[in-house]
C-alpha positions, 0 to 999 in steps of 0.5 A: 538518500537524505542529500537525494543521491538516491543511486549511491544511496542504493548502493550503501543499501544494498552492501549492508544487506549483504552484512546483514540480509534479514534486516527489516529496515534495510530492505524499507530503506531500499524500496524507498530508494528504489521509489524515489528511483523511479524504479517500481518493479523493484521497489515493489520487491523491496516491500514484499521482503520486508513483508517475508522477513517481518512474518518469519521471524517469530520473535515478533511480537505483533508490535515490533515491525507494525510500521514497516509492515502497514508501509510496505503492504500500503505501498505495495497495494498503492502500485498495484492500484496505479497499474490496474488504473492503467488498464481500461478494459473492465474485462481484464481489469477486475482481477487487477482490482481484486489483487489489490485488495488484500494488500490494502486491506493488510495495511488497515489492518495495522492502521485502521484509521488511515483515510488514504488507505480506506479510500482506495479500498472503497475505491478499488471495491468500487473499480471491481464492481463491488458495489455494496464494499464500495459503499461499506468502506466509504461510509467507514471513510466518513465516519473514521475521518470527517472533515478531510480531503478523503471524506470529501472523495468519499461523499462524492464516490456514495453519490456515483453510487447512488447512496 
């Protein structure tokens, strides 16, 4: 990956997981190469193994998988997110915004200071007309991370909502 031969990459990826199936860092390993790929429907997969696998074992200590875990459920959230952005129509594209939700909301969990997370949960509360979250997480947005490009975003999605 490192050289961006991401095809051979996946390949190396892929044969280690046959050795070794339930390992964590591969399957990361494999959903970023299957990003960079261009390849979202299996990237996507690859992150939520790495979410089945880090769950399951328990010898975990809450510590041990932390990163991989907010990586894989920010990314799975950010995908969702891009594909409910591509639907128009409110009436379908509610339940969209809602199903991201809980994969974004895992990833502040583990990281509750990321500005790029707590804007797209601001944001997406706000695409599901949500409004009250919406306002509750933007102001969270402000006050976790003044002075950034995301508070500036923020600041602007209170004021669309009138606060």
């Amino acid at each position: 990956m490192q050289v961006k031969k991401f095809k051979e990459a996946r390949d190396h990826i892929l044969k280690s997981i046959e050795y070794r199936p339930d390992n964590v860092q591969a399957w990361l390993t494999l959903a970023e190469d299957y990003g960079q790929l261009g390849n979202t429907q299996e990237e996507v997969m690859g992150y939520k193994r790495v979410v089945e696998i880090a769950n399951a074992d328990t010898t975990n200590d809450g510590e041990k998988y932390s990163k991989a875990l907010q990586e894989s459920y920010r990314m799975i959230g950010v995908r969702m997110l891009i594909d409910a952005t591509k639907d128009k129509d409110p009436k379908t594209n509610k339940s969209k915004y809602e199903a991201v939700l809980p994969w974004l909301l895992k990833a502040l969990q583990l990281n509750p200071k990321d500005c790029q997370v707590l804007l797209w949960v601001a944001q997406t509360y706000q695409n599901s007309n949500n409004k009250d979250e919406a306002k509750r997480y933007y102001r969270k947005l402000l006050e976790t991370c003044p002075g950034t490009k995301e508070a500036e975003d923020g600041k602007n999605g209170l004021k669309v909502l009138g606060d």
